[in-house]
C-alpha positions in Angstrom: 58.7 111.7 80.2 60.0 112.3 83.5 56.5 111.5 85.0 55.9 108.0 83.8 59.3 107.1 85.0 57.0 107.4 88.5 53.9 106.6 87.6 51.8 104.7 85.2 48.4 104.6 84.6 48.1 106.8 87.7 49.5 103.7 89.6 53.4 103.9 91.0 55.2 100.9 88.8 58.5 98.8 88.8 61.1 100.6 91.4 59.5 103.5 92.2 56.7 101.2 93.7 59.0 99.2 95.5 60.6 101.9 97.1 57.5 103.8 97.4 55.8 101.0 99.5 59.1 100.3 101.9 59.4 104.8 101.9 55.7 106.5 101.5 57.7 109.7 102.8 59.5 109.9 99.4 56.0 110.7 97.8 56.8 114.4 98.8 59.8 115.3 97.6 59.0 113.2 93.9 56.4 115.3 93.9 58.4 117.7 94.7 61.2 117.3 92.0 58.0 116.8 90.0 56.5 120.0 90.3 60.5 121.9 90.4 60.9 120.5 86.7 57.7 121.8 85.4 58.4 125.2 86.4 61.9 125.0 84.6 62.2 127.3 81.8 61.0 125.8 78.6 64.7 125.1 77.1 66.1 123.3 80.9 62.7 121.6 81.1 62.8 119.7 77.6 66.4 119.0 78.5 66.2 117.4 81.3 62.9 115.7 80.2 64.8 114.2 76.8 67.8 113.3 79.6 65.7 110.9 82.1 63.6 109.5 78.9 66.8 108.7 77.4 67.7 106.4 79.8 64.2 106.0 82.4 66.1 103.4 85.1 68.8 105.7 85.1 66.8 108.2 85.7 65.0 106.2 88.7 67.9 104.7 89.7 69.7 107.3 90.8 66.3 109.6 92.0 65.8 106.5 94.5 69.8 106.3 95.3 69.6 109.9 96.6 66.0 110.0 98.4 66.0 106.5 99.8 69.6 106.7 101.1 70.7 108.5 104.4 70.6 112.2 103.8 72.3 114.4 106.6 73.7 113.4 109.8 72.2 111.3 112.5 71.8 113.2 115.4 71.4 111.5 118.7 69.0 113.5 121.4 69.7 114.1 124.4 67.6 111.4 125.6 69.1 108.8 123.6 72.9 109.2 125.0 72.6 106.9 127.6 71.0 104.5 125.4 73.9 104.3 123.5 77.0 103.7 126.3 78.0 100.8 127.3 80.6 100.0 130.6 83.1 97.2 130.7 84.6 96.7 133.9 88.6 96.2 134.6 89.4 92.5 134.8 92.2 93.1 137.7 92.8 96.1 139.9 91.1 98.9 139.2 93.4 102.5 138.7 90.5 104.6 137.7 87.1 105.0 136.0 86.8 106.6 133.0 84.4 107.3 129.9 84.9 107.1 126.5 83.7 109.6 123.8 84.4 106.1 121.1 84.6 102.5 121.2 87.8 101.1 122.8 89.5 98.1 121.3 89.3 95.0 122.7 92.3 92.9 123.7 91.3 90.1 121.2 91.7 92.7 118.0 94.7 95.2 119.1 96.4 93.5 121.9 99.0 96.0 123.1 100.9 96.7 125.9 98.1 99.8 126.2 95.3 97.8 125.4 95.6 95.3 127.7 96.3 97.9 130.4 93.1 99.5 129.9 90.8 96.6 130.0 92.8 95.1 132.7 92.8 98.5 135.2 90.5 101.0 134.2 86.7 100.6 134.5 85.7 102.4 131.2 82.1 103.7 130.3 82.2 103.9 126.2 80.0 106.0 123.6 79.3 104.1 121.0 77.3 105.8 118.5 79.1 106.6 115.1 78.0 110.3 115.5 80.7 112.3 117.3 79.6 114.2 120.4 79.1 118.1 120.8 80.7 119.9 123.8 77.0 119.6 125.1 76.2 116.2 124.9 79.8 115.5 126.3 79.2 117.9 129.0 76.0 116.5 129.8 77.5 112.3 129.7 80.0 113.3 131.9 77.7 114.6 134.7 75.1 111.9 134.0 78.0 109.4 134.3 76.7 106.5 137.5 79.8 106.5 140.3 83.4 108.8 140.3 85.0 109.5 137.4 88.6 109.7 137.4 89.4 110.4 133.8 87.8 111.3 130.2 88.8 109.4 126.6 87.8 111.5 123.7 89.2 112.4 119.9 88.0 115.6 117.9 85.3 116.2 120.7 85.0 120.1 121.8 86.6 120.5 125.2 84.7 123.8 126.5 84.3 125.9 129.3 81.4 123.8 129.7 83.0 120.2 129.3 85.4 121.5 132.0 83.0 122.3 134.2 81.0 119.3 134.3 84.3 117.6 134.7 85.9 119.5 137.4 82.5 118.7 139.1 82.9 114.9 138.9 86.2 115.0 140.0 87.6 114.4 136.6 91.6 114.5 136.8 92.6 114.3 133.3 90.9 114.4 129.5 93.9 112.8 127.5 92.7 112.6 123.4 93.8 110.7 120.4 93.6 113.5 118.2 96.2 115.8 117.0 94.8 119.2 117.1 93.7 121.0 120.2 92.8 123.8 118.8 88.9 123.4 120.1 90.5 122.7 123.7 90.0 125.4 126.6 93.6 124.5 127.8 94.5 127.1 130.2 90.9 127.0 131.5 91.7 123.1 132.2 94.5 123.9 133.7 92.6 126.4 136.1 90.6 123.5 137.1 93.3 121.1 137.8 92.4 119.3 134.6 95.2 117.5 132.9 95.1 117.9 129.3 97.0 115.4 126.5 96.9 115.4 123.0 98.8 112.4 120.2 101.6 114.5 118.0 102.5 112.6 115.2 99.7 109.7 115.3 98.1 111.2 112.0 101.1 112.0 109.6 101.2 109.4 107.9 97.3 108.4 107.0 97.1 112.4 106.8 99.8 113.1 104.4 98.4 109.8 102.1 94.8 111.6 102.2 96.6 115.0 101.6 98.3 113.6 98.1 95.5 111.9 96.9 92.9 114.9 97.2 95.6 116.8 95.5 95.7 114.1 92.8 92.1 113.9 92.7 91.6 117.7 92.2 94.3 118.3 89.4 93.2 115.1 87.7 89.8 115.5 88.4 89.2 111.8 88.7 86.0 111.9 90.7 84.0 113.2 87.9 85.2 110.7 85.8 84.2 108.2 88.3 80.6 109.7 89.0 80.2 110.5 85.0 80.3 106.6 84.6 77.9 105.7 87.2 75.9 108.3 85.8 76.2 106.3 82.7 77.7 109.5 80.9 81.1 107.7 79.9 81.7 108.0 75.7 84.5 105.6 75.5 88.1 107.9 75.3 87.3 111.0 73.5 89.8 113.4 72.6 87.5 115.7 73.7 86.4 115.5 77.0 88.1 115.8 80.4 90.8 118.2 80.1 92.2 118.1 83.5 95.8 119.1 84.2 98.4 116.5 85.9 101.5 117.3 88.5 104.7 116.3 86.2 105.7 120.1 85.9 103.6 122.0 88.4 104.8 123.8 91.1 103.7 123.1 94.8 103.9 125.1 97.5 103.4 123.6 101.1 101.9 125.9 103.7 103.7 124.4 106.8 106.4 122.2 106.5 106.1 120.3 110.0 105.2 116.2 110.4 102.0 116.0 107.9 103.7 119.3 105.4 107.3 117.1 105.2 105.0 114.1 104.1 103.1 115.6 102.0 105.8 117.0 100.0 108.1 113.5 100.2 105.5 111.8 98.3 105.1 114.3 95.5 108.6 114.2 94.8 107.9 111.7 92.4 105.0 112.9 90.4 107.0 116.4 90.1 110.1 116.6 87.8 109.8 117.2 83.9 112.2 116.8 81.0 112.9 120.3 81.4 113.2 120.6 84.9 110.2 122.2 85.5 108.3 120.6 88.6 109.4 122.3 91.7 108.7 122.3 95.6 108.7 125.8 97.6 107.5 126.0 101.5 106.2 128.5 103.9 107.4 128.2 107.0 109.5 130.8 109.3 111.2 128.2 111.4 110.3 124.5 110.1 112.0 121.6 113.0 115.6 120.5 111.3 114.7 122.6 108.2 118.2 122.1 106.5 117.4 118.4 106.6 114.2 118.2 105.2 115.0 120.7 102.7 118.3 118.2 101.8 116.3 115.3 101.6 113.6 116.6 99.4 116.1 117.8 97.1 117.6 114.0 97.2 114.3 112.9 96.4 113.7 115.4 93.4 116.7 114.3 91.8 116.4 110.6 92.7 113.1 110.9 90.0 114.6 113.0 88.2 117.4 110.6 87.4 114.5 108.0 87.0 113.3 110.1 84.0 117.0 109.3 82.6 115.9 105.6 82.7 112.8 106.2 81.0 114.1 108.4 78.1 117.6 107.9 77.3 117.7 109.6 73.9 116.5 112.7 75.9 118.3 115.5 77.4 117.5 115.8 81.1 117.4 118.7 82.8 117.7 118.8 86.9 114.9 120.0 88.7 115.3 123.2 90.7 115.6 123.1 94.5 113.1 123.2 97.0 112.9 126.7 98.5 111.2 128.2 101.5 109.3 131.7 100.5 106.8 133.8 102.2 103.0 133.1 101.7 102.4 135.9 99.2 105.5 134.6 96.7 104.3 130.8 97.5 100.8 131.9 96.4 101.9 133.8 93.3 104.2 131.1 91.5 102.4 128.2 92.6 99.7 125.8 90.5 99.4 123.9 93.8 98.6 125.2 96.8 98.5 122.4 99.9 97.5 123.9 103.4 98.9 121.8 106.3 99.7 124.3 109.1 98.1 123.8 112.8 95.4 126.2 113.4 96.6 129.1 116.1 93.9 132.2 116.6 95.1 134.8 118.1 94.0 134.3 121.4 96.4 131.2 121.1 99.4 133.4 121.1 101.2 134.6 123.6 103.2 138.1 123.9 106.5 136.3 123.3 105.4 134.4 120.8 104.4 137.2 118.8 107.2 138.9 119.0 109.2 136.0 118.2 107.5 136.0 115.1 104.7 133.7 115.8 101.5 134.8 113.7 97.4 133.2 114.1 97.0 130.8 111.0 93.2 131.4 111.4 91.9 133.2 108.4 95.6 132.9 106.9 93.9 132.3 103.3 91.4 135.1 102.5 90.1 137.4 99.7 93.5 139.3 99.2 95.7 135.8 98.9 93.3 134.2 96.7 93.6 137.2 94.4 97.1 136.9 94.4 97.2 132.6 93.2 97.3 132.0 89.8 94.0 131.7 87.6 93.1 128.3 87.7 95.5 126.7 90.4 94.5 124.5 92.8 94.3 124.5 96.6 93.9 121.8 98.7 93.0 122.0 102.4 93.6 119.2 104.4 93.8 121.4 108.0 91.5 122.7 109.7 88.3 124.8 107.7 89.3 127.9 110.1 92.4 128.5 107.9 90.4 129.9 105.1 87.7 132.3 105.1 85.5 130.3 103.0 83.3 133.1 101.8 86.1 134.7 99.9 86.9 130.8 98.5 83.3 131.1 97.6 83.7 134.3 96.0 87.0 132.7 94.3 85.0 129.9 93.0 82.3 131.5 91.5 84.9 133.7 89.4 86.2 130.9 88.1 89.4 131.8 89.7 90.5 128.6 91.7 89.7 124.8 91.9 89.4 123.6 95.9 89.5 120.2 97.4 89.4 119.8 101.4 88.1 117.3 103.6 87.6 120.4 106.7 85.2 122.6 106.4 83.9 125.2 109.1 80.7 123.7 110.0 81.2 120.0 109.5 78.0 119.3 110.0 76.7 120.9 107.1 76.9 120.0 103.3 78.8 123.0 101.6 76.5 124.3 99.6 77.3 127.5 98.8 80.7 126.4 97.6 79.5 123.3 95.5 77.1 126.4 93.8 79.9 128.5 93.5 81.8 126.3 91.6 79.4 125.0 89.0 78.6 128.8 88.8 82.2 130.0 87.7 82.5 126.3 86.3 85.7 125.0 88.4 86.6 121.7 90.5 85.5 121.7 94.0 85.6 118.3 96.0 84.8 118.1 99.7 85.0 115.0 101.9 84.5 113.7 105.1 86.9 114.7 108.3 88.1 110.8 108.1 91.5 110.7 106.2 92.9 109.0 109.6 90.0 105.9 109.5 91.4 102.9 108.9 91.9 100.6 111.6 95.9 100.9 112.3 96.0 104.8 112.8 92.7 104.9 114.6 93.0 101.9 116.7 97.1 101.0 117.4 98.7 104.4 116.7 96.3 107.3 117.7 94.4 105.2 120.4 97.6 103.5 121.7 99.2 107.2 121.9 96.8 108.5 123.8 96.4 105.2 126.4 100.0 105.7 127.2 99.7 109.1 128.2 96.5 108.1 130.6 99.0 105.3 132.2 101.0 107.8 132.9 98.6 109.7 134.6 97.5 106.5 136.4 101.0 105.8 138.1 101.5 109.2 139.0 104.1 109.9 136.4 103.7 113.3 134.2 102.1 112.1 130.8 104.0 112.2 127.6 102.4 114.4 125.7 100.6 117.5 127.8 99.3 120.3 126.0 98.7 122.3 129.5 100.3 122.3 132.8 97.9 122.1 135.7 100.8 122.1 138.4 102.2 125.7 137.4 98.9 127.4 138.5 98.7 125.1 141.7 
């Protein structure tokens, strides 16, 4: 049945010809998918057949969506780099020449006091291809760059031994980024070099922390397979049967880092957590979380605020209050949570420093591994919203396939890659796993006004000889 949703008569017909004619490379992999279903076992074979001959432009519809859409990432050769940067000169005196890993905003769409510094003072080279740079390709712009080059723009971009080098060669004096994280930064190496490094605390919390609560949501619910069920045209109206999800009312969460994104993250789940009972509780991991009696005070004001709310709602109904938030260590956090968020900066070892081990500082890389999954609860969730480096994702894999957790990030180790082996590994011990792009901070007032803004002020700093707001190195101490 399967086959004359492709063909008929021997001839391609309806919108597999269309598609067909505009794509003759999709011949291969139909024939392809073709040949994969007839070596099916019997059983899988005439299910799947009585599937796509239930419903044959379904079927086609969503073969086509897959194989005619973009599959992968689009890589940009070396060659092609150039090809894709374009230079807008300063329309006053000039303070330096830079180049931009991104496109810049333009005076007419964000017109800031940073904004219109930049276009007015700094001659500025700009990548502007959607795909994100590797250290090499940066590496590689930056010495193929036409004239001096004073200073670097970049986000997420790997800042290497190599990057450094090609900079310190140009005469590059600082690499200021919009980004939060600097954990794939070569700092002290920079700083070796006379290379001012900057970083934008704080730019992210807020778009973060929204992202952070709505994968949670989206996990525990499991609202994106109800969403891709009906486009799969699976939907049977509201059954009493199907779904089966959980909700928060009643959960316990524990945050793994309590700093800017971990405090937001847990101020918006205040209101989803209280029950009737008083179940629905907050605990944190943290060993020294900034003005930690205040947060923990205004949480607690926040739990009771809904739970008085719940009052409102149910008058005739005892209300019990909710029990206050608590910070624990990582194993306890683990054991009596159903949610699990991680939040905390990444710091490898080779981050920390002798007095910052001894003051208690510990590497978060790796934090979450084969012996603290064993120790969650069957069936809770954890969310990841850090960086992929804070799990060992093999023993998630491992965790997965058991059936033992649900997952949701949007970081993974290789970002480049689709997951496979953990969206396997949960169909195989049949759990949740949702992963999605590295782009919770997209839209266009983070990206553009706060984490691009942040990071022009500490370049104008730079520029009027001033030390810049936010450095994550200090060239001048090894000078």
């Amino acid at each position: 049945m399967l086959k004359t949703v492709v063909t008929k008569g021997g001839e391609p017909c309806g919108v597999a010809n269309t598609h067909l004619r505009a794509n003759p490379t999709l011949a291969g992999p139909i024939a392809a998918t073709l040949e994969a279903v007839t070596q099916m076992p019997s059983e899988e074979r005439s299910r799947v057949l009585t599937q796509a001959g239930r419903n044959p432009e379904l079927t086609a519809e969503l073969v086509f969506d897959v194989l005619a859409g973009r599959i992968g990432q689009e890589l940009v050769s070396d060659d092609e780099l150039r090809g894709h940067v374009i230079t807008h000169k300063a329309t006053a005196d000039v303070k330096a020449n830079a180049l931009s890993t991104y496109r810049l905003p333009e005076v007419s769409r964000v017109d800031t006091p940073e904004v219109r510094y930049l276009r007015g003072h700094v001659n500025v080279s700009e990548y502007t291809h959607p795909t994100p740079l590797n250290a090499r390709q940066l590496g590689k712009l930056i010495r193929d760059h036409e004239g001096p080059l004073d200073g670097v723009y970049c986000f997420l971009e790997p800042v290497d031994e190599g990057v450094i080098d090609a900079a310190a060669e140009k005469g590059v004096k600082w690499i200021v980024s919009s980004g939060t994280g600097h954990d794939n930064k070569n700092k002290l190496y920079a700083a070796e070099k006379g290379i001012q490094l900057t970083n934008a605390p704080g730019a992210l919390m807020h778009a973060t922390s929204e992202a952070a609560v709505t994968h949670t949501l989206n996990v525990v619910l499991n609202m994106a397979r109800w969403i891709e069920e009906t486009r799969r045209g699976e939907q049977v109206g509201c059954s009493m049967l199907k779904g089966r999800h959980e909700i928060l009312q009643g959960k316990t969460v524990a945050l793994v880092g309590l700093g800017q994104v971990g405090f937001e993250v847990a101020r918006r789940l205040t209101q989803f957590l209280p029950d009737k009972e008083g179940d629905g509780r907050i605990l944190y991991v943290d060993h020294a979380p900034f003005m930690r009696e205040e947060k923990e005070a205004a949480l607690n004001l926040l739990m009771n605020a809904a739970s008085e709310a719940l009052r409102i709602a149910h008058p005739k109904d005892d209300i019990t209050a909710p029990q206050p938030v608590r910070g624990v260590k990582l194993e306890e956090a683990l054991r009596e949570a159903d949610v699990v968020i991680l939040t905390p900066a990444l710091v490898k070892q080779s981050d920390l420093s002798r007095q910052a081990i001894a003051a208690g500082a510990r590497p978060t890389e790796g934090m979450i591994g084969m012996e603290q999954l064993s120790v969650m609860k069957e069936g809770a969730f954890l969310v990841n919203i850090a960086r992929g480096l804070i799990v060992v994702e093999d023993a998630v894999a491992d965790a997965l396939r058991r059936g033992r957790i649900n997952y949701a990030t949007d970081v993974l180790v290789d970002e480049w890659g689709r997951p496979t082996h953990l969206y396997r590994a949960a169909e195989e011990g049949g759990v949740v796993f949702y992963a999605s792009e590295h782009v919770a901070s997209n839209d266009r007032n983070t990206r553009n006004v706060i984490m691009t803004g942040r990071m022009l002020a500490n370049s104008i700093e730079l520029m009027e000889g001033r030390p810049p707001l936010n450095p994550i190195n200090n060239p001048k101490a090894l000078q």
